[in-house]
C-alpha positions as CSV (number, residue, x, y, z in Angstrom):
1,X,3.0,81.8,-99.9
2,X,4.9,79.9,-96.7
3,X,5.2,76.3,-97.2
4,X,6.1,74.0,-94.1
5,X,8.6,70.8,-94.6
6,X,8.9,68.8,-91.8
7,X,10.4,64.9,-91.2
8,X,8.5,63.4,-88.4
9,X,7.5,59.8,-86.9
10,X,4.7,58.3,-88.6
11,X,3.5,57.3,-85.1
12,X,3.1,60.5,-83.6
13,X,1.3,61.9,-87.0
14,X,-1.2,58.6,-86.4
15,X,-2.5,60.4,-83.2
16,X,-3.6,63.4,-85.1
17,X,-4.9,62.0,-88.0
18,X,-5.6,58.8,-90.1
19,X,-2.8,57.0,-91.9
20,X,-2.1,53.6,-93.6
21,X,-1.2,51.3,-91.0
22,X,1.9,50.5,-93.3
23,X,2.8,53.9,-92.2
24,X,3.7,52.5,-88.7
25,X,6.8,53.2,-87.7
26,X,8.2,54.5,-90.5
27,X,9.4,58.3,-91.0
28,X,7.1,60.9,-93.0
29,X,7.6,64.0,-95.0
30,X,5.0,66.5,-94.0
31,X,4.8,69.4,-96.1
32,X,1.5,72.3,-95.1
33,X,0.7,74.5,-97.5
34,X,-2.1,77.0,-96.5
35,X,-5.3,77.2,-98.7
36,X,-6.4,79.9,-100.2
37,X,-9.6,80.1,-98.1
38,X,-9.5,81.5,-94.1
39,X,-11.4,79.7,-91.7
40,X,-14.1,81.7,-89.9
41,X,-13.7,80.8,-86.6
42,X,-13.5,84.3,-84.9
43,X,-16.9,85.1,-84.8
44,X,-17.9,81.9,-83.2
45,X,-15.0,81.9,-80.9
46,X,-15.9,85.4,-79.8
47,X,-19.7,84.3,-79.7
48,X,-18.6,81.1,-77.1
49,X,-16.4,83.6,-75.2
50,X,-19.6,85.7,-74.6
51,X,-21.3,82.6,-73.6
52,X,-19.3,81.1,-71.5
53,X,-18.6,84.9,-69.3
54,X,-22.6,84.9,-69.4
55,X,-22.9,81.7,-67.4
56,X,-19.8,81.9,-65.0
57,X,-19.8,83.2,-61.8
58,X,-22.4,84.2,-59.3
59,X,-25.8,82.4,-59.6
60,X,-28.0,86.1,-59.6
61,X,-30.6,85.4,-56.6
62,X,-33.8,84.9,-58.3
63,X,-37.0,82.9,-57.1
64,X,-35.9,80.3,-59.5
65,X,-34.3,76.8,-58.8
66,X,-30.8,75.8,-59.8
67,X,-32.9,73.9,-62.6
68,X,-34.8,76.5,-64.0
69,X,-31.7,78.3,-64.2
70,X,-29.8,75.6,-65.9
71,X,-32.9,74.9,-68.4
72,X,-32.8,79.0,-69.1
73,X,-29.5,79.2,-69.9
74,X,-29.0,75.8,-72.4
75,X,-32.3,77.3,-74.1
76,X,-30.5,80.6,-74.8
77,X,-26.9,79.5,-75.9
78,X,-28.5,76.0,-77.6
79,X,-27.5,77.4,-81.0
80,X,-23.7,78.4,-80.3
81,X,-21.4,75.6,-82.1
């Protein structure tokens, strides 16, 4: 297992996360150890990417308005997180 040790400023660790505010200014020890568990992100990543190629580029010429178009498409990608 890789473990990460790291000195930093507390102050630029308060930015990405919440700390004791008798943390402020003081330097920090950070050490990241992995868990045993993966994140499943890929599938949803994958799922936005498909998304998001879906609904960019040229508006397809239909009878519809920009608004029906726009209603169509949040309906049909409403579920991706």
């Amino acid at each position: 297992m890789e473990v990460v040790r790291e000195y930093i400023d507390a102050n630029q660790l308060m930015s990405v996360m919440t700390l004791p505010e008798h943390f402020k200014d003081c330097r920090l020890e950070v050490i990241v150890i992995p868990v045993e568990e993966r994140v499943a992100t890929v599938k949803n990543a994958s799922d936005i990417d498909k998304a998001i190629r879906a609904i960019s580029g040229a508006v397809p010429y239909t009878d519809m308005s920009l608004a029906e178009l726009r209603e169509e498409r949040l309906q049909k990608y409403e579920n991706i997180d």
